[in-house]
C-alpha positions in Angstrom: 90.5 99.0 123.7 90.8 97.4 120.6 91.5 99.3 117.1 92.6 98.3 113.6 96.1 99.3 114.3 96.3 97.3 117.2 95.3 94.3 115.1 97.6 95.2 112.3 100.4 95.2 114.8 99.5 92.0 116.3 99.0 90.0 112.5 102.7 91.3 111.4 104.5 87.9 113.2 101.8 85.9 111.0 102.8 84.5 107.3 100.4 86.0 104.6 99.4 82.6 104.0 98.6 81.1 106.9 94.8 80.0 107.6 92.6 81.7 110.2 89.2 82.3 111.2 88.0 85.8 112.0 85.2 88.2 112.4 85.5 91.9 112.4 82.9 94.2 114.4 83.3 97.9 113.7 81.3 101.2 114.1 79.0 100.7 111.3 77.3 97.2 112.7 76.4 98.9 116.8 75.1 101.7 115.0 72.9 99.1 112.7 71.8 98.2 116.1 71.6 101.4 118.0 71.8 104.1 115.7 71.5 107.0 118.1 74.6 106.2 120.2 77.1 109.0 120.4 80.6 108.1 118.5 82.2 107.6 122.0 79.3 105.2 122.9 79.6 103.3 120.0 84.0 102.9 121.1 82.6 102.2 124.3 80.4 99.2 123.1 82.5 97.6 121.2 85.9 98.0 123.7 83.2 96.3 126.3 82.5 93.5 123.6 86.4 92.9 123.2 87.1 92.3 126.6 83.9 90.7 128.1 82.3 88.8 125.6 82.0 85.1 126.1 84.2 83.0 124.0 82.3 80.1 123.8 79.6 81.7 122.1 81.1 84.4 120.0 80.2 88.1 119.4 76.5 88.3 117.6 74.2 91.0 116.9 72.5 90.0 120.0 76.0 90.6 121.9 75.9 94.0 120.0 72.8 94.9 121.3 73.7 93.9 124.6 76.3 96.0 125.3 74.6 98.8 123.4 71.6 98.8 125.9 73.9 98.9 128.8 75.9 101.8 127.6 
C-alpha cells in the first residue's frame, strides 16, 4: 500500500529545493477509468499499480485500466 502519508514521510529527508520528477495517481483518475469500482477496488488498483507496474514504462491510463479490469 501506498498513501499520501507514506509519501509525506518519505519526502521529509529531502531539501525543499531539490529537483525531482514525479507523477501522482489517486482515486479520482481509476475511477475516470472505471467509475463503478467500489472504494476498496479503487485502493486495491492502485496498491497493485504501486508495486507491480513496470518501471521502464511508467504508470499510464492504460496501466490504470489494466489493473482496474483485473480487479
Amino acid at each position: 500500500m501506498a498513501t499520501i502519508g507514506e509519501l509525506k514521510k518519505h519526502l521529509e529527508g529531502y531539501k525543499d529545493d531539490m529537483h525531482c520528477a514525479y507523477a501522482l495517481w489517486t482515486p479520482p483518475d481509476v475511477r475516470l477509468v472505471a467509475p463503478k469500482l467500489k472504494t476498496d477496488e479503487v485502493n486495491a488498483v492502485l496498491d497493485e499499480v504501486h508495486h507491480r507496474h513496470d518501471a521502464n514504462n511508467g504508470i499510464t491510463w492504460d496501466t490504470l485500466k489494466f489493473y482496474a479490469a483485473n480487479t
